[in-house]
C-alpha positions as CSV (number, residue, x, y, z in Angstrom):
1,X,0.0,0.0,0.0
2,X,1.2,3.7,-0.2
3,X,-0.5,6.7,0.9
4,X,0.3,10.9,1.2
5,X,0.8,11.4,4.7
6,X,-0.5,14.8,4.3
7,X,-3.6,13.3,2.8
8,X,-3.8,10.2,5.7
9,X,-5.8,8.4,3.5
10,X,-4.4,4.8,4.2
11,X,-7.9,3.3,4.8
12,X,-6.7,2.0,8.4
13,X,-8.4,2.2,11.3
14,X,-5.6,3.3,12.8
15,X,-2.9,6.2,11.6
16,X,-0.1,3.2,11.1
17,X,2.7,6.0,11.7
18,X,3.9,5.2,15.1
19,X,3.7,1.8,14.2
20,X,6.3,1.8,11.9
21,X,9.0,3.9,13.7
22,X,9.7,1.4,16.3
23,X,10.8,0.5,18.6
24,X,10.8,4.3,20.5
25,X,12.7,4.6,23.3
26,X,10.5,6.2,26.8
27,X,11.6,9.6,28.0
28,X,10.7,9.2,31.9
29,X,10.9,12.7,32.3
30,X,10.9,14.1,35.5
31,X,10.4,18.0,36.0
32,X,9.3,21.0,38.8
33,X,7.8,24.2,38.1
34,X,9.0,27.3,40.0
35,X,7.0,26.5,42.8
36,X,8.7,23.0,43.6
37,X,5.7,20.8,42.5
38,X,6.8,17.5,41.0
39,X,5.5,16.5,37.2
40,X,6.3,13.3,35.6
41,X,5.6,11.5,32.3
42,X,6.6,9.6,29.3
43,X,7.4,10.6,26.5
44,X,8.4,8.2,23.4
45,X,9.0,10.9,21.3
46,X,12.5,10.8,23.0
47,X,16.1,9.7,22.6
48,X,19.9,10.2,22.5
49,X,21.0,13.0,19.8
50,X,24.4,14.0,19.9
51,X,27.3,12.6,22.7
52,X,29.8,15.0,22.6
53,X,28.6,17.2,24.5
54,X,25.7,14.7,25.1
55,X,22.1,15.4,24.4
56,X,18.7,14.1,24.3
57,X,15.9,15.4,23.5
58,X,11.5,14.5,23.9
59,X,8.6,16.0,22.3
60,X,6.1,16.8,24.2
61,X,3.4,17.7,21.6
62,X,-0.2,18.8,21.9
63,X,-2.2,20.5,25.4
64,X,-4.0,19.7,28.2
65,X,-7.5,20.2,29.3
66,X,-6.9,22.6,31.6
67,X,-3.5,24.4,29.9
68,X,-2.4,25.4,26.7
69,X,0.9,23.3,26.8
70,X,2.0,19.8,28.6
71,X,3.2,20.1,32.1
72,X,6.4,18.7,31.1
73,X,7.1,21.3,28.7
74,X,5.9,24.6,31.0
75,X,8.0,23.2,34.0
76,X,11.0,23.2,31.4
77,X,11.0,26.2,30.3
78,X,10.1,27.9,33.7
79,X,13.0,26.0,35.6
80,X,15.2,25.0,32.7
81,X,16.1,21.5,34.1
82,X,14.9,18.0,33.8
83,X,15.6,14.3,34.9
84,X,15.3,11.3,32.2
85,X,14.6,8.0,33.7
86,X,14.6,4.5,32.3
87,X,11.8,2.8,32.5
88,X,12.1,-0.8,32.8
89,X,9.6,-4.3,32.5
90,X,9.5,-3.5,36.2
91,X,8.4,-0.6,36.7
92,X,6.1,-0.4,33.1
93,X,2.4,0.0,35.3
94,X,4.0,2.7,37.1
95,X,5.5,4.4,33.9
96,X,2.0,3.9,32.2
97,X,0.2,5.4,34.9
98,X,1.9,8.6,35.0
99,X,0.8,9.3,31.7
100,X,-2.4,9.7,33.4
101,X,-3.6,13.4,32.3
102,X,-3.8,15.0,35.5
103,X,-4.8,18.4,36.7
104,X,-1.4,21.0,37.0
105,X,0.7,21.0,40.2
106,X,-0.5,16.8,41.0
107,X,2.4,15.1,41.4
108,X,1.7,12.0,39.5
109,X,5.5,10.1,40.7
110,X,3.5,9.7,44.2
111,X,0.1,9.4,42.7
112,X,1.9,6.5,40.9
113,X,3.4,5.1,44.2
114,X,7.1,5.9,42.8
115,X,9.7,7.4,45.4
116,X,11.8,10.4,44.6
117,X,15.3,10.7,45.0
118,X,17.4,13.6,44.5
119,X,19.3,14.6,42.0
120,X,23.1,15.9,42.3
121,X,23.1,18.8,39.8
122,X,19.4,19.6,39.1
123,X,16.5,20.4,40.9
124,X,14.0,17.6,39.6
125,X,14.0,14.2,41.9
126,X,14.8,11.0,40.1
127,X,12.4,8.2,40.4
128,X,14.3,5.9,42.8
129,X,13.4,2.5,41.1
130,X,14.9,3.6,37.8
131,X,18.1,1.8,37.8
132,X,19.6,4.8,35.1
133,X,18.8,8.2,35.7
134,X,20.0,11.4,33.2
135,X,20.4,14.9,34.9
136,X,19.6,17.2,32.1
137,X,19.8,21.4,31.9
138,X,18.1,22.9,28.9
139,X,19.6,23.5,26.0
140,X,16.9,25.0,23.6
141,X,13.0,24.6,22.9
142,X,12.3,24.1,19.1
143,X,8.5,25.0,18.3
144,X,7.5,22.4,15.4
145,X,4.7,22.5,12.8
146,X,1.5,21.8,13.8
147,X,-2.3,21.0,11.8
148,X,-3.9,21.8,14.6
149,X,-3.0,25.5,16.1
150,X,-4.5,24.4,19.3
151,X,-2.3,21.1,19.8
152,X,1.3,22.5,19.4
153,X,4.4,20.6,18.5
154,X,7.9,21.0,20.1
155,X,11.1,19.7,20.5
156,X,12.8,20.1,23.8
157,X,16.4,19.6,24.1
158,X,18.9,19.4,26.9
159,X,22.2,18.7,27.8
160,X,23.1,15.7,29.9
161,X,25.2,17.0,33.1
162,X,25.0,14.1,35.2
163,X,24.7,10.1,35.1
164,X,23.5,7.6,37.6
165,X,23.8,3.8,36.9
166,X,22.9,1.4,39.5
167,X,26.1,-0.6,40.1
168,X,24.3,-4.1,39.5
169,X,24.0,-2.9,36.1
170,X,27.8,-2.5,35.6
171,X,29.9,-5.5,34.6
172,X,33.4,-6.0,33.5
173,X,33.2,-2.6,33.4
174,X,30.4,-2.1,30.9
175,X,26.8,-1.6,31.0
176,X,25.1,-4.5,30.8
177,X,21.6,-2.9,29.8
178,X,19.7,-5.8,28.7
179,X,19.6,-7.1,32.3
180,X,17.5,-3.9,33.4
181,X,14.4,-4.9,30.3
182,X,14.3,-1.4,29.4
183,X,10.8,-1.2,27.7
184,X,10.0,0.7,24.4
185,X,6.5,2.0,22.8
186,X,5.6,0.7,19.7
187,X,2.1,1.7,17.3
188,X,-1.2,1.7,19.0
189,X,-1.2,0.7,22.8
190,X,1.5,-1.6,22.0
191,X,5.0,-2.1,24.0
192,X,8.2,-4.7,23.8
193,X,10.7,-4.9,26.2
194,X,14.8,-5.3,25.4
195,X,15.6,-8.8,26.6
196,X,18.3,-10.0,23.8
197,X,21.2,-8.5,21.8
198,X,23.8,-9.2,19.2
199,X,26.9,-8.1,18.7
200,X,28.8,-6.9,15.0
201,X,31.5,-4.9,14.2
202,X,31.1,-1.9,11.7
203,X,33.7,-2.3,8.4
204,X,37.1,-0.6,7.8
């Protein structure tokens, strides 16, 4: 089949993009407006950009009921700091249910049952279960195109300033990632966890 994207005419039931650009890593993003109030949420619209210096960046698109932007992306710009962090098999209802839409100001790590832990060089907490945490400072706020004038696009970006790895995580002095199941999103309501992995060594 082929279709105009523009046009969306692909006779699904479903729009297949997000299906097809998989699997998306989940930006656990944890942030505080300027009053201290804890937001967190996930974001698959996320990932590593650049490593030297290192950068990652999320997108979080469209509103809320009761604001003209995501929480994520107000508390960002009014504070300039935010935590990434993983989100594993373990801890996916927990991850899932901060994507909850909730009112402003709710904190939605301890509506979700998560514990914070603080950070070393931002203000933001880290969820405490994560076993990899990224301390992030802002770099820039792209504004995107949108359709819709009232759902906005963005791209948030922000450099990486500090690393925590839990140490089970770390042997013969490498990461072993695989044994923390990071999970990814995939299309529709649809997830897959990292379980396996395979080596091979680029040419020349």
């Amino acid at each position: 089949m082929f279709y105009e994207s523009s046009r969306n005419d692909h006779g699904l039931t479903v729009d297949p993009f997000k299906a097809l650009v998989v699997p998306r890593p989940i930006g656990w993003i944890t942030t505080i407006d300027g009053r201290g109030r804890v937001n967190l949420a996930p974001f698959s619209f996320f990932n590593g950009i650049a490593e030297d210096p290192q950068m990652v960046a999320f997108a979080p698109g469209g509103r809320k009921a009761d604001r003209p932007i995501k929480d994520s992306r107000a508390n960002v710009e009014e504070t300039g700091e935010f935590v990434c962090n993983l989100a594993t098999w373990d801890l996916r209802e927990a991850m899932n249910a901060t994507s909850a839409n909730l009112p402003a100001g709710v904190d939605e790590m301890k509506a979700a049952g998560l514990t914070p832990a603080p950070s070393r060089l931002v203000r933001p907490p880290r969820v405490a279960e994560s076993p990899v945490h990224l301390e992030c400072r802002l770099w820039k706020v792209i504004d995107l195109p949108t359709l819709d004038e009232r759902e906005p696009n963005c791209l948030v970006i922000g450099q990486v300033v500090g690393i925590h790895i839990a140490d089970d995580l770390i042997k013969d002095r490498r990461v072993d990632i695989v044994a923390a199941r990071p999970i990814a999103r995939l299309g529709y309501s649809e997830y897959t966890v990292v379980d396996s992995k395979f080596s091979m060594r680029r040419p020349g």
